[in-house]
KOLMI-396869 format. One record per residue (C-alpha): residue in one letter; x negated, y negated, z. Coordinates in steps of 0.1 Angstrom, whole numbers, plus 5000, padded with zeros to 4 digits. Layout:
   aa     xx     yy     zz
    A      X      Y      Z
...
end
This chain:
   aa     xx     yy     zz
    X   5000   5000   5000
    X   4987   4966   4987
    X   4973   4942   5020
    X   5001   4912   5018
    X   4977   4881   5021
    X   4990   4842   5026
    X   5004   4818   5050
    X   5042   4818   5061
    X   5062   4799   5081
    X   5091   4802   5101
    X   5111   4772   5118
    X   5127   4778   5149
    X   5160   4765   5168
    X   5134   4747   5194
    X   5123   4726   5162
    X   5087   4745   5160
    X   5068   4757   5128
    X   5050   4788   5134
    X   5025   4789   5104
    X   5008   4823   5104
    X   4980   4833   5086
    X   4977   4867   5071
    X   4948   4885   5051
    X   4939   4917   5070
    X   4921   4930   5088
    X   4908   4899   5099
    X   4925   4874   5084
    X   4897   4854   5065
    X   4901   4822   5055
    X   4900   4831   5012
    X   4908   4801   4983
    X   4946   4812   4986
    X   4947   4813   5022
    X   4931   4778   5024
    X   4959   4764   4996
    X   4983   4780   5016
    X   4974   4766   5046
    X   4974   4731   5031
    X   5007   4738   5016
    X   5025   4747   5048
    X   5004   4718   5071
    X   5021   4690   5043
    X   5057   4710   5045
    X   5059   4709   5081
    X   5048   4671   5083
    X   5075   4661   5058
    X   5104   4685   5076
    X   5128   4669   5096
    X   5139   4696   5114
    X   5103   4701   5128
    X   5091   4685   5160
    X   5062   4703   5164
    X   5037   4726   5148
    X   5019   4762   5161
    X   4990   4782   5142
    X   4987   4817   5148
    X   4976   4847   5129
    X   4990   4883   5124
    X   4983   4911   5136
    X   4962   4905   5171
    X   4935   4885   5154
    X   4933   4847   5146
    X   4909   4845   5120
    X   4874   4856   5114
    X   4864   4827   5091
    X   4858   4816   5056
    X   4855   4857   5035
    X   4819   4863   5033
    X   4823   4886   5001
    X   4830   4858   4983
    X   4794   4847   4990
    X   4783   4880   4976
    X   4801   4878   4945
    X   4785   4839   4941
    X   4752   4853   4945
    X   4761   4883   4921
    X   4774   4856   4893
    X   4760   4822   4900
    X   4797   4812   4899
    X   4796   4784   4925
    X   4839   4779   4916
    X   4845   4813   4934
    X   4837   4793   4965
    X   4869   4780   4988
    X   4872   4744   4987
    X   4860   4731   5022
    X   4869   4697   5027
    X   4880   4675   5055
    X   4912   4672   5037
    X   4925   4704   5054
    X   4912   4698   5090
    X   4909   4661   5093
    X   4940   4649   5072
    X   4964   4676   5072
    X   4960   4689   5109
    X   4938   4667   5133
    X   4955   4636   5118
    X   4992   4652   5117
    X   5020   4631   5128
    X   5030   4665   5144
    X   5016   4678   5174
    X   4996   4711   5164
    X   4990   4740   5187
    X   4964   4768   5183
    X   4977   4798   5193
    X   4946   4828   5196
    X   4940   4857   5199
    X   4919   4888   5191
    X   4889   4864   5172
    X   4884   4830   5167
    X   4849   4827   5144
    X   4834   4805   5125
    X   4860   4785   5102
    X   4886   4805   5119
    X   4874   4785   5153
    X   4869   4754   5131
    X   4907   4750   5123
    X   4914   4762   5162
    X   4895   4732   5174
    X   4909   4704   5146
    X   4946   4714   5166
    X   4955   4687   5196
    X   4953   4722   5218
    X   4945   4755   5222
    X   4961   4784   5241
    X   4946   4818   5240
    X   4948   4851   5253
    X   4920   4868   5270
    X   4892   4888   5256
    X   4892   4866   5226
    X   4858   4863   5207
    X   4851   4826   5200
    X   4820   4814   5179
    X   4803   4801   5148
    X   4784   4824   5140
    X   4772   4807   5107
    X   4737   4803   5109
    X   4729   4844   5107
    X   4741   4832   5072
    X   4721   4808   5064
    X   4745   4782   5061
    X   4756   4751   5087
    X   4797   4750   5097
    X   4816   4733   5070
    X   4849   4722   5088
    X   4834   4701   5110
    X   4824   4725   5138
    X   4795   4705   5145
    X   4808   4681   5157
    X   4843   4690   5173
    X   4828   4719   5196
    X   4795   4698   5212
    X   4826   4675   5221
    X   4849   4700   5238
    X   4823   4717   5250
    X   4791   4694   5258
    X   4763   4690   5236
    X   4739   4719   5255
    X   4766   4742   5254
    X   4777   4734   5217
    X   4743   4732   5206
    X   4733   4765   5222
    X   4765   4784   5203
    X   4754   4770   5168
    X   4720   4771   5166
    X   4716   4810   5182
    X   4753   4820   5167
    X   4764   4831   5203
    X   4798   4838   5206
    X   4822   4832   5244
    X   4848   4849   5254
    X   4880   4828   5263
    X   4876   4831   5297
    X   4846   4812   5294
    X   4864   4789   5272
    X   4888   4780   5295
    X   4862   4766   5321
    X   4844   4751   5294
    X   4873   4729   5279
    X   4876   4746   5248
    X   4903   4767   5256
    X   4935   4747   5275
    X   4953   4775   5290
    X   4955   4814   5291
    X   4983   4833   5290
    X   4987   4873   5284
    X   4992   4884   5247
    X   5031   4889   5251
    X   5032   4850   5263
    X   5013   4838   5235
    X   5036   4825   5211
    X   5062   4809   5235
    X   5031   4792   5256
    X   5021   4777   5229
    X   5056   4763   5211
    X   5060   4752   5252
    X   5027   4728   5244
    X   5036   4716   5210
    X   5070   4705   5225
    X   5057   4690   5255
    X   5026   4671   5235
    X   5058   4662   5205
    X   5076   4646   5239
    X   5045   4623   5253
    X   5037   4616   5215
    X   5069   4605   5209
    X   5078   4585   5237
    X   5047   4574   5236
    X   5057   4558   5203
    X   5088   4547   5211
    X   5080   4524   5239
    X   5051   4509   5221
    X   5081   4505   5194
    X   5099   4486   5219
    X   5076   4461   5232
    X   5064   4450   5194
    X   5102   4446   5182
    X   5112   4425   5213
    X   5081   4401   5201
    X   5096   4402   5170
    X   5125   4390   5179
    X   5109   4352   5183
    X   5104   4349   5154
    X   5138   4338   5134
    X   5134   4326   5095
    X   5146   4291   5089
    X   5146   4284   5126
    X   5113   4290   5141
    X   5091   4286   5108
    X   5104   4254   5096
    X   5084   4226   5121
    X   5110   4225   5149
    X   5106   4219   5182
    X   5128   4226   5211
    X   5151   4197   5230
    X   5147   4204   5270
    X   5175   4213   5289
    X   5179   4193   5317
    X   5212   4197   5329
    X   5238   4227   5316
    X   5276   4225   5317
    X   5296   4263   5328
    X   5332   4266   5322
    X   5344   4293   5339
    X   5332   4310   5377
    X   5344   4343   5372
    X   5320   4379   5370
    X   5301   4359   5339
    X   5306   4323   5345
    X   5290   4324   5385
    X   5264   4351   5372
    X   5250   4323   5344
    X   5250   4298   5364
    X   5229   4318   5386
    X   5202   4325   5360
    X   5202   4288   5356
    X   5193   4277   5388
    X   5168   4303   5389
    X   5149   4282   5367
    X   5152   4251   5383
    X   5179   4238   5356
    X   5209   4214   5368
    X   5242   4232   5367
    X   5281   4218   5369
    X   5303   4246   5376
    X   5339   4237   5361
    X   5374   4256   5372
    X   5410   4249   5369
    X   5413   4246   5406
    X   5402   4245   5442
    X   5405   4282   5450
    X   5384   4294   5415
    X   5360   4265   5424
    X   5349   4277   5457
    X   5352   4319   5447
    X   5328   4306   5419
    X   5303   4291   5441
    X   5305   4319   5469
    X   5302   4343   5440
    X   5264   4319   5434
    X   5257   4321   5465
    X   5259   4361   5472
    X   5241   4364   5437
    X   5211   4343   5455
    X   5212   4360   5489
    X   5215   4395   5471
    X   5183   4385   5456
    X   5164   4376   5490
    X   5176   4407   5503
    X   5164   4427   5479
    X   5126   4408   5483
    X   5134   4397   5446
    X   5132   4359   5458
    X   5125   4340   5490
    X   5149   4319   5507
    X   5131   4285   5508
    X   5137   4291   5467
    X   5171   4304   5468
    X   5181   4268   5488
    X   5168   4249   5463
    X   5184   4268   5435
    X   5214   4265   5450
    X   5212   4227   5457
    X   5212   4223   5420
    X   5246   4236   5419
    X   5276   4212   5417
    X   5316   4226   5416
    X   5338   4202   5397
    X   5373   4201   5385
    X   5373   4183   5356
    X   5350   4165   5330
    X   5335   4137   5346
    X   5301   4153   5350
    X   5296   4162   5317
    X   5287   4132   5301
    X   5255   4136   5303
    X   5249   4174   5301
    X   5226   4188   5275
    X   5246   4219   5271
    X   5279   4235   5274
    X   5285   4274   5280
    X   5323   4285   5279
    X   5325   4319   5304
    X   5366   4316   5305
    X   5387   4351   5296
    X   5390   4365   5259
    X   5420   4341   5247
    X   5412   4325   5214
    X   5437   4295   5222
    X   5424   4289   5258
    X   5392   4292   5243
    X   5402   4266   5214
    X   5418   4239   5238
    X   5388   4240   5259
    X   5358   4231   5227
    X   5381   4203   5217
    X   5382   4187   5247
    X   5342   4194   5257
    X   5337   4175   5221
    X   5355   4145   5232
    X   5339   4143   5265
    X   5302   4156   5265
    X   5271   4138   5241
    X   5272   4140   5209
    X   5240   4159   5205
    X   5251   4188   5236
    X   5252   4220   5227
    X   5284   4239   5227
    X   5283   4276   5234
    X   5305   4301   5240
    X   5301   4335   5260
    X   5325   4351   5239
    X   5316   4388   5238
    X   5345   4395   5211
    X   5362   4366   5194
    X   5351   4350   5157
    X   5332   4316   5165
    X   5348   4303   5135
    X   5382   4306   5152
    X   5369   4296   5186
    X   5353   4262   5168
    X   5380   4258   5143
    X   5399   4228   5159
    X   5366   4208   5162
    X   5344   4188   5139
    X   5308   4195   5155
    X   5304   4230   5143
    X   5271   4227   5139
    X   5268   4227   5176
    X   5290   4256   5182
    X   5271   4288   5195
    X   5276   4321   5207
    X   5254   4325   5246
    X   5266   4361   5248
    X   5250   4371   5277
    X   5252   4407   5297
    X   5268   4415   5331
    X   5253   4410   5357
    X   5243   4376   5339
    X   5213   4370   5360
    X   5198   4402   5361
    X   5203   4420   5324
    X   5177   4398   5303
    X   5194   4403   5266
    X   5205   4370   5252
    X   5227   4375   5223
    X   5221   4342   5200
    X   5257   4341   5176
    X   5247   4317   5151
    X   5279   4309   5126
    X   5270   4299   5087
    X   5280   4261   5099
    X   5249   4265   5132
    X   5222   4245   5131
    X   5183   4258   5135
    X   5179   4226   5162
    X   5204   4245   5181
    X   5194   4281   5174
    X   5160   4272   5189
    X   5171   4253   5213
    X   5190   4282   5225
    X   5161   4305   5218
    X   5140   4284   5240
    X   5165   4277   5271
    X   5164   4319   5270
    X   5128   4325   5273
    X   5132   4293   5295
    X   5154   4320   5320
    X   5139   4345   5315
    X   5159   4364   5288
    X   5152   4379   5256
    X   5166   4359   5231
    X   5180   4383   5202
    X   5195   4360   5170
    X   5225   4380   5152
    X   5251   4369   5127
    X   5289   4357   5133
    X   5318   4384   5135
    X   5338   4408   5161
    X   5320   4418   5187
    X   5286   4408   5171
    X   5257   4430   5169
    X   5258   4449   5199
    X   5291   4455   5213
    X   5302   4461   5179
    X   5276   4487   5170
    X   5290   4499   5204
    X   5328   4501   5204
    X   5330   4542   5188
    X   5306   4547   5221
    X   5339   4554   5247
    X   5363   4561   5219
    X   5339   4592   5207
    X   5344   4605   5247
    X   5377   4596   5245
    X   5381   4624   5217
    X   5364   4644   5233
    X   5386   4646   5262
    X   5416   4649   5242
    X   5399   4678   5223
    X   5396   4694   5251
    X   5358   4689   5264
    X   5360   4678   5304
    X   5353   4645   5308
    X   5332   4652   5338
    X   5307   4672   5319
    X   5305   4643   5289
    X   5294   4619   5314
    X   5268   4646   5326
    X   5259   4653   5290
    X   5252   4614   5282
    X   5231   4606   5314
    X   5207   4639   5308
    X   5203   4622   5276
    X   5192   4586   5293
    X   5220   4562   5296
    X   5226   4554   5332
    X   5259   4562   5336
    X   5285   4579   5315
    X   5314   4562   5293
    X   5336   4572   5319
    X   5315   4557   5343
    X   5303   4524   5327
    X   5316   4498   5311
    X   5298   4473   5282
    X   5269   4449   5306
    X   5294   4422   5289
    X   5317   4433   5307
    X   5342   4414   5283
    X   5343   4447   5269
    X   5339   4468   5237
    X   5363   4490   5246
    X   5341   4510   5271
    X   5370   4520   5292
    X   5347   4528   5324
    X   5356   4530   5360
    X   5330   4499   5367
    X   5344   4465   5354
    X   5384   4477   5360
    X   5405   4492   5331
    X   5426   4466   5320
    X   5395   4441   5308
    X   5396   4469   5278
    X   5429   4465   5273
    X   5430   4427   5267
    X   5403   4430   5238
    X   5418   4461   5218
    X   5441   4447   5197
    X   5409   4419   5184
    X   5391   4453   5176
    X   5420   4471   5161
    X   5427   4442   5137
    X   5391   4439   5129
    X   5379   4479   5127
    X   5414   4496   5127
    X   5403   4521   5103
    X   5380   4538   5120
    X   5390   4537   5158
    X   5406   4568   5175
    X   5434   4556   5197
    X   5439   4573   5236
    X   5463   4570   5259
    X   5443   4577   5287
    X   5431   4545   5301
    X   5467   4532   5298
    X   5477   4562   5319
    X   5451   4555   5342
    X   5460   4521   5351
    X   5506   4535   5350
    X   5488   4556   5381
    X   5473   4531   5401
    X   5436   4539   5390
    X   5415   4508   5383
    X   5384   4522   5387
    X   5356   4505   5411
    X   5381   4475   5415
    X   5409   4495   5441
    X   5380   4523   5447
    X   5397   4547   5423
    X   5395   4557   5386
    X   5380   4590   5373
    X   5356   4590   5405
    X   5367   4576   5437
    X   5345   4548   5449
    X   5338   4545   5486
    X   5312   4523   5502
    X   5282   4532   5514
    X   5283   4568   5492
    X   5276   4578   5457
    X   5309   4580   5433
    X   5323   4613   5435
    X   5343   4627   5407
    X   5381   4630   5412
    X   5400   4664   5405
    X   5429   4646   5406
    X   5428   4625   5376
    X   5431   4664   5355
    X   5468   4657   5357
    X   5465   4623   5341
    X   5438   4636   5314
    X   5463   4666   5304
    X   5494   4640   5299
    X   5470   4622   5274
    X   5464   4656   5254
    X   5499   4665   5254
    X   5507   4633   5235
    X   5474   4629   5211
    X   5480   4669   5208
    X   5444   4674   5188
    X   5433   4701   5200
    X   5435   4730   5174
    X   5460   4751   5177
    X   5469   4740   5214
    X   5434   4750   5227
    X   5403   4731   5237
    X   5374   4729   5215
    X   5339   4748   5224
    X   5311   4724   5223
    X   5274   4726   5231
    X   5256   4696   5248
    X   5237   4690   5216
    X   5268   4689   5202
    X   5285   4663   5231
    X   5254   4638   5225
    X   5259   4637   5186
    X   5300   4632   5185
    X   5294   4604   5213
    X   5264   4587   5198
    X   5258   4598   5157
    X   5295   4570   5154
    X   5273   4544   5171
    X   5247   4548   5148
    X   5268   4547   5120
    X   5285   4515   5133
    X   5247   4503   5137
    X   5242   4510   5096
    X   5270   4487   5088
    X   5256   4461   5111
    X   5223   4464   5094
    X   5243   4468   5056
    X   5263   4436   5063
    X   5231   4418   5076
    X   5248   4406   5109
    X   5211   4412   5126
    X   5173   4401   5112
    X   5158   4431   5115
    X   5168   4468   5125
    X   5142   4461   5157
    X   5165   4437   5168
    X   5190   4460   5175
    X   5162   4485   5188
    X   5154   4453   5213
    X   5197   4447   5220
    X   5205   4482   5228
    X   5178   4490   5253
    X   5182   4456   5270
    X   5220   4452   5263
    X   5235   4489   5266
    X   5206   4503   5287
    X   5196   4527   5257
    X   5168   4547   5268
    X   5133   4527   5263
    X   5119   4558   5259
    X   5137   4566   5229
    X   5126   4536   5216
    X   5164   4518   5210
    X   5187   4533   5189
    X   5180   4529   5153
    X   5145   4544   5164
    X   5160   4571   5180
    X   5183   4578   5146
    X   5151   4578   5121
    X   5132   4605   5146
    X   5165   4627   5144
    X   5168   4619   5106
    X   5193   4601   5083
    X   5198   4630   5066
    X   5210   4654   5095
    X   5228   4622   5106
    X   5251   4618   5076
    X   5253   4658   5070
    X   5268   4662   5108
    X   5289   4630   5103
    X   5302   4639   5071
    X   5311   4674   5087
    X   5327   4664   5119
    X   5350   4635   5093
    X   5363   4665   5076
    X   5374   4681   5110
    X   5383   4655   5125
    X   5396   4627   5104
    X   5380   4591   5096
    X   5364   4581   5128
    X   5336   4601   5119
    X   5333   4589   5079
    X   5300   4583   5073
    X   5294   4544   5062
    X   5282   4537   5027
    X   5242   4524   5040
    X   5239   4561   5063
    X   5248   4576   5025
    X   5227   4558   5009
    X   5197   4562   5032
    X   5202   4601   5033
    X   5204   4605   4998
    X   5172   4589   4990
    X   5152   4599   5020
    X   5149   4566   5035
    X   5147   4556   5072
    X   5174   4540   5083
    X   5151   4513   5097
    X   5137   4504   5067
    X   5138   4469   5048
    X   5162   4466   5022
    X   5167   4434   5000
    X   5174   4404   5019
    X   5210   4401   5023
    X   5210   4389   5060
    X   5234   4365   5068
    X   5211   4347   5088
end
């Protein structure tokens, strides 16, 4: 029977590539084993489906080396092309500089080029009794892969010096103390030891990364075309107007004072007023008790602070931030009147999380000083600043803005004009994708376990948007009924592609307003962790009885891979039509927003990063999938399509077509 001789490999469910050489009985390293090698290394780089890579050979045995009868038959001809082609392409280009972790798995005999590839992986786990050396020399000839260089630096230069020159050989027990072999594991442990240490080298690699990703995209986000390229220079703000002393209003103010800025607190009476400032104060005093500031500094922040109850102050105030509650013609009223009253060079901003600036601003004629200041519950803690410019904003303001945020401490993030802007937006499938979930059957319990394994803090039956002015996270912690007050903005807007749940409505029929009345899906009780509440089952099963979308009356069987990719693969897909409609600069940007807005794990380097590492493709494939199951929530969006097609990143520059 002919001896079956090449490389194969074989992808497992883990995401590993076992290449595995095999040329018997010691599976030399001849011309086709070489190509083959090559051929496999550049297959399991371009894979997306491959995290990490292991090299192994059959049959007890690593590999012996380069195939000395080849040498024989050179000598015999004086045919110098029957020679393999050794070149750093293989070891330094294709395995040593592999965006893929690479993992030596050996046993039986590593020698000579056969060690040579062993030492160009990132590690090396063997089994005992292996035979490792180059033993070269008794050939006349000097290791071609680079062994002279890569072993004296594993092992020192005595040591590695020592091996070459007298072709002496270790065991890999010795090494194991000497560094060149990272861990030893019996023969039977080989194989899963080894796809253990590409996995765990993929995971530092890659959050490794990702957080580098992270801290170069926030600096990116200072730099805004047209605004901070065109000779500008930043007005100071002296003195800044808030309308509103509510969750957002008191927590802004806060942030102002931090920095030593002038602030005039506005309600619509006495009782507001004075909740307002007390809410300023216990934002201060929380802050000293926590060692985050000292007193002497939290008295003189909050001697900048004045309460008033109508316009008088604002005369003379260099900005205006509007923190009032999601009603467009509240909203309205209260810009025409701060037009009349403050300069006519004051900044007027809105914390909207949710309404159009267009229709906010449309009653005034200074809407080139209207400005979304979208900041992130707590206001004074969460450091994204979501910049909303309109097509009508003015760069003077947009840096202005820009400037006043780095000013407090924030992270300024620029993004275009529409419902719910970039983040929340890019959001909003986030809590409707549990919702379905639920009503499919899945306990809602085990989603929110699913989602914080993955990184998030808490679950979406837990949390609520940081905006807390919602995109309809219906979570226990900001109270049910903010969610319902913005739906119908989203439903008007995104109609076509939201899943509609009873449950939070239920919720609130049966007394349950989450963290607000100490009961929602957990019950709250001070002084102890949230515990989950049995109780709320009934509630959940009256919501699948009248959704009724669980095949054939019966809840759906779902892994936790699974779970993570109905909640989160609709965000991303919200996230490409936010890119696609250019409502942000730069993908980055909404790396930066949903790590410091939504508390997207850093590690995963924001969310667009996270998408490109699990790949476009997959993406769309699983989207398109789950759309056919379960209807158009999950329809992929034309820019996923497009990017999976052609094997493009989502990330990736297109033709400038941002509206900013």
């Amino acid at each position: 029977m002919a001896k079956k001789i090449g490389v194969t490999m074989e992808v497992g469910n883990d995401g590993v590539a076992v290449i595995t050489i095999s040329n018997p009985p010691v599976n030399s390293l001849a011309s086709q084993i070489i190509s083959g090698l090559k051929e496999k290394f550049q297959d399991a780089n371009q894979r997306s489906d491959v995290k990490a890579i292991v090299l192994t050979g059959n049959g007890g045995r690593f590999s012996g080396g380069f195939d000395i009868n080849v040498f024989q038959q050179v000598h015999k001809t004086g045919d110098i092309s029957l020679m393999p082609e050794v070149s750093v392409d293989l070891v330094c280009n294709l395995m040593e500089d592999s965006r893929k972790p690479l993992v030596a798995a050996v046993e039986g005999l590593a020698l000579g080029g056969g060690l040579e590839l062993a030492m160009a992986c990132h590690a090396r786990v063997a089994a005992p009794k292996a035979q490792l050396g180059l033993p070269e020399l008794t050939l006349g000839i000097i290791p071609g892969f680079g062994g002279t260089q890569r072993l004296p630096r594993l092992v020192g230069l005595e040591k590695g010096a020592n091996m070459i020159l007298l072709s002496k050989s270790i065991s890999s027990e010795e090494g194991r103390k000497l560094g060149l072999i990272d861990e030893l594991v019996p023969p039977g442990d080989l194989l899963t030891t080894s796809r253990k240490w590409a996995l765990d080298i993929a995971l530092l690699s890659d959050t490794a990364k990702a957080l580098v990703h992270v801290f170069f995209a926030q600096r990116a986000t200072s730099k805004v075309p047209k605004v901070t390229d065109v000779g500008l220079k930043p007005r100071p703000m002296k003195k800044v107007a808030v309308i509103g002393g509510g969750l957002m209003g008191s927590g802004i103010a806060t942030a102002l004072l931090l920095s030593n800025i002038r602030v005039v607190l506005k309600e619509i009476n006495s009782e507001y007023l004075l909740k307002g400032i007390k809410s300023v104060e216990a934002n201060l005093k929380g802050l000293v008790s926590r060692g985050k500031l000292t007193q002497d500094k939290a008295s003189k922040a909050f001697s900048l602070l004045k309460g008033v109850l109508d316009y008088s102050e604002f005369k003379d105030v260099d900005m205006v931030i509007e923190a009032v509650i999601e009603n467009i013609q509240l909203k309205q009223k209260i810009f025409k009147e701060i037009e009349e009253v403050c300069p006519p060079n004051c900044i007027l901003a809105s914390n909207t999380s949710t309404i159009d600036l267009n229709v906010i601003g449309e009653k005034t004629n200074s809407k080139d000083r209207i400005v979304g200041a979208h900041f992130f519950s707590p206001a004074h803690l969460m450091t994204l600043l979501e910049i909303v410019r309109t097509e009508n904003t003015s760069a003077q303001v947009i840096l202005d803005l820009m400037a006043l945020g780095k000013a407090i401490k924030k992270v300024p993030v620029v993004v275009g004009n529409c419902i719910g802007f970039a983040v929340n937006r890019t959001f909003f499938p986030y809590s409707q994708a549990a919702h379905m979930l639920v009503n499919l059957g899945v306990d809602l319990f085990r989603v929110d376990s699913v989602i914080t394994s993955f990184g998030l803090p808490l679950g979406p039956f837990q949390y609520i948007s940081p905006s807390c002015l919602v995109v309809l996270m219906l979570g226990d912690l900001a109270g049910h009924g903010i969610g319902i007050a913005v739906k119908d903005i989203y439903a008007k807007a995104y109609g076509d592609r939201m899943f509609s749940s009873p449950l939070t409505e239920l919720l609130l029929k049966s007394g349950r307003n989450g963290k607000i009345n100490g009961r929602g899906y957990y019950i709250y009780e001070k002084g102890s962790k949230p515990k989950p509440d049995s109780s709320v089952l009934s509630v959940v099963e009256e919501s699948r009885k009248l959704t009724n979308i669980m095949p054939g009356g019966k809840p759906i069987s779902v892994s936790d891979k699974e779970i993570v990719e109905m909640i989160l693969f609709p965000v991303v897909n919200e996230a490409c039509r936010v890119l696609d409609e250019g409502v942000v600069i730069r993908a980055s940007d909404l790396d930066v927003a949903s790590v410091l807005g939504m508390s997207f794990p850093s590690y995963r380097g924001g969310l667009l990063f996270w998408a490109d590492t699990v790949g476009p493709k997959y993406i769309y494939e699983r989207l398109k999938r789950l759309s056919e199951t379960y209807g158009g929530f999950f329809k992929p969006s034309r820019y996923l399509e497009e990017r999976a097609t052609k094997g493009m990143l989502l990330s990736e520059p297109k033709s400038s077509r941002s509206r900013l």
